[in-house]
mmCIF file of the C-alpha atoms, coordinates in Angstrom:
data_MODEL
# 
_entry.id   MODEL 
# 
loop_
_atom_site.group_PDB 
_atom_site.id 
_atom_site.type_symbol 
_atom_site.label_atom_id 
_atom_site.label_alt_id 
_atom_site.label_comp_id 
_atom_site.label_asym_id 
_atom_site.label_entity_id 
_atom_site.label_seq_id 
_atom_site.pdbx_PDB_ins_code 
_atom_site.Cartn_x 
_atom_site.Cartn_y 
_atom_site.Cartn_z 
_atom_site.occupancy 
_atom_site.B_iso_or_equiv 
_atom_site.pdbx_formal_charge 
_atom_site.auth_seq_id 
_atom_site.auth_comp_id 
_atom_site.auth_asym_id 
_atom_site.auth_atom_id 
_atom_site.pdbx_PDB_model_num 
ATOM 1  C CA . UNK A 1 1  ? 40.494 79.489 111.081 1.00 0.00 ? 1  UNK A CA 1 
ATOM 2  C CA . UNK A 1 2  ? 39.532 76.846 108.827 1.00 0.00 ? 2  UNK A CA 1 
ATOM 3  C CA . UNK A 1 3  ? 35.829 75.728 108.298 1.00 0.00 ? 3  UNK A CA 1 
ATOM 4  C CA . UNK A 1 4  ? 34.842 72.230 107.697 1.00 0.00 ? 4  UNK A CA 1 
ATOM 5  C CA . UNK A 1 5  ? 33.639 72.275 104.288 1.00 0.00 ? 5  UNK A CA 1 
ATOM 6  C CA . UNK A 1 6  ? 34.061 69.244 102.291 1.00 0.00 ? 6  UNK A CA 1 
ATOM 7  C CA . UNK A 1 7  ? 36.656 70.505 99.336  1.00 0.00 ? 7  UNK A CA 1 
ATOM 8  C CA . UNK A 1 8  ? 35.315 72.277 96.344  1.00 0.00 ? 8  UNK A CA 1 
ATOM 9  C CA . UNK A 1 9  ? 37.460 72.587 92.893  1.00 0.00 ? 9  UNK A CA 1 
ATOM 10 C CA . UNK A 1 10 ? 37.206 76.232 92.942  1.00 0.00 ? 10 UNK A CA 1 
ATOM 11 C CA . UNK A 1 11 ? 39.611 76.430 96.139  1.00 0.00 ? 11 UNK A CA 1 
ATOM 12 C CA . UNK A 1 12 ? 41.877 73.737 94.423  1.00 0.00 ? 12 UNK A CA 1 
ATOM 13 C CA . UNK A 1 13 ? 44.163 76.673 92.647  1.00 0.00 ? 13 UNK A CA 1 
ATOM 14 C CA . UNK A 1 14 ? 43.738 79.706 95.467  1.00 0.00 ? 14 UNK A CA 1 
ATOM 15 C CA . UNK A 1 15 ? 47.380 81.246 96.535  1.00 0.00 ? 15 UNK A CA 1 
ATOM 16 C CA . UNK A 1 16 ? 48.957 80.681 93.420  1.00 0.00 ? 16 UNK A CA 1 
ATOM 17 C CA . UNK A 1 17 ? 50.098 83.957 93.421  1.00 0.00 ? 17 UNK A CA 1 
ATOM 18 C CA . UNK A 1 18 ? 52.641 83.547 96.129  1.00 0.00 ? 18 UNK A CA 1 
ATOM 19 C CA . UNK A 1 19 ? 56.115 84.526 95.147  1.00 0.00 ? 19 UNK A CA 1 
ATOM 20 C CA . UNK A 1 20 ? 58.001 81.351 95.329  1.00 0.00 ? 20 UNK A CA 1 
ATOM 21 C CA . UNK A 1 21 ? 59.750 79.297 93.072  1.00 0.00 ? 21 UNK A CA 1 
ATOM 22 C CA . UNK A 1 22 ? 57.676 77.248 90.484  1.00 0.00 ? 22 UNK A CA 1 
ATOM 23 C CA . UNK A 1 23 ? 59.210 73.987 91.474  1.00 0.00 ? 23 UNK A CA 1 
ATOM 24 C CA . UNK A 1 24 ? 58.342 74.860 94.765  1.00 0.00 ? 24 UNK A CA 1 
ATOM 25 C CA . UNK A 1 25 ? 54.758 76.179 94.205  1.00 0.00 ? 25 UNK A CA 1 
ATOM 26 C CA . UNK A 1 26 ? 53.474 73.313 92.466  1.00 0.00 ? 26 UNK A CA 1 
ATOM 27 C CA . UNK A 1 27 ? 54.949 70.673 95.283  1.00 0.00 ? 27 UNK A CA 1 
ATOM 28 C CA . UNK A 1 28 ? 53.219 72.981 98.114  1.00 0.00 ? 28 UNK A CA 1 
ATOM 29 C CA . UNK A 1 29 ? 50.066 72.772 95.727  1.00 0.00 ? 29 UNK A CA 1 
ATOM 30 C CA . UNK A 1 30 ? 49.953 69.182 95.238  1.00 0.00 ? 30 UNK A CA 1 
ATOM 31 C CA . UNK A 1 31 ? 51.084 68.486 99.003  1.00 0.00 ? 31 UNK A CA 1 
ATOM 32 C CA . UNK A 1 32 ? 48.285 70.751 100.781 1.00 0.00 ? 32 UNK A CA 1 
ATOM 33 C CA . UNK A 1 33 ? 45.305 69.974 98.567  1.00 0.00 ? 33 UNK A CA 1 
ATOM 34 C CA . UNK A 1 34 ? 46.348 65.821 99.628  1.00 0.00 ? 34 UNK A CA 1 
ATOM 35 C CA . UNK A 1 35 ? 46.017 67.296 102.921 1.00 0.00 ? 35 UNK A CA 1 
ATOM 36 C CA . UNK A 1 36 ? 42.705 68.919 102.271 1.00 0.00 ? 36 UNK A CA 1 
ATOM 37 C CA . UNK A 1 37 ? 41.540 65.402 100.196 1.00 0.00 ? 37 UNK A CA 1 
ATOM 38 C CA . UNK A 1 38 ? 42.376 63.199 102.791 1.00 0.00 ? 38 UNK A CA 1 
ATOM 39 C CA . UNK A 1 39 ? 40.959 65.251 105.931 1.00 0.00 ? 39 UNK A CA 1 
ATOM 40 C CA . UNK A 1 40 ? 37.569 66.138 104.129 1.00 0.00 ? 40 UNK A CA 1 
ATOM 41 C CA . UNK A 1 41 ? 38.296 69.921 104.662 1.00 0.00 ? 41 UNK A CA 1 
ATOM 42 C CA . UNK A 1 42 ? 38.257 72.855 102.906 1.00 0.00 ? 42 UNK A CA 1 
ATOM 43 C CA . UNK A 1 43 ? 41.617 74.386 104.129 1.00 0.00 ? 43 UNK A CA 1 
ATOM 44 C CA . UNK A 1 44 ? 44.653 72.474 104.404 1.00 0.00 ? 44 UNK A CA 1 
ATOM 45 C CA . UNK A 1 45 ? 45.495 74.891 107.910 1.00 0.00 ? 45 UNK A CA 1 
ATOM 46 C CA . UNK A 1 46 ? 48.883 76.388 105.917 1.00 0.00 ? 46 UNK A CA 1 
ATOM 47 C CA . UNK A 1 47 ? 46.991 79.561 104.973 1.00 0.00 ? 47 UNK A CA 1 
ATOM 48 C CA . UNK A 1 48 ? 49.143 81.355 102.317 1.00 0.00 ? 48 UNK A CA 1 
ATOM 49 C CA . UNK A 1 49 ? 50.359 78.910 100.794 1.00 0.00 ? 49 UNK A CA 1 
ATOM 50 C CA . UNK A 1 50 ? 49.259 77.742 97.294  1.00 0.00 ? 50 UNK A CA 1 
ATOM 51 C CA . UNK A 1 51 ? 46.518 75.136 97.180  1.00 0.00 ? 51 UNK A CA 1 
ATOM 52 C CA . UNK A 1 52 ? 45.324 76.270 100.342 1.00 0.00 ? 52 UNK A CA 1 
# 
């Protein structure tokens, strides 16, 4: 599912295209790369969604 890359910057913006609401999109961005910071992963496990 997930591998356990440290995060890279590159996968910081991936899913942004998901057709949500802005307000929305930027608090699932924000909330799932924190996820990704503080586990020292590369994928937050919410695949889809933006910043993941």
């Amino acid at each position: 599912m997930c591998s356990n890359k440290k995060p890279n910057f590159r996968a910081f913006f991936t899913n942004l295209g998901v057709d949500i609401p802005l307000k929305k999109k930027i608090y699932l961005l924000l909330k799932n790369n924190m996820k990704k910071i503080l586990n020292r992963k590369n994928c937050c496990g919410n695949l889809g969604e933006p910043g993941c």
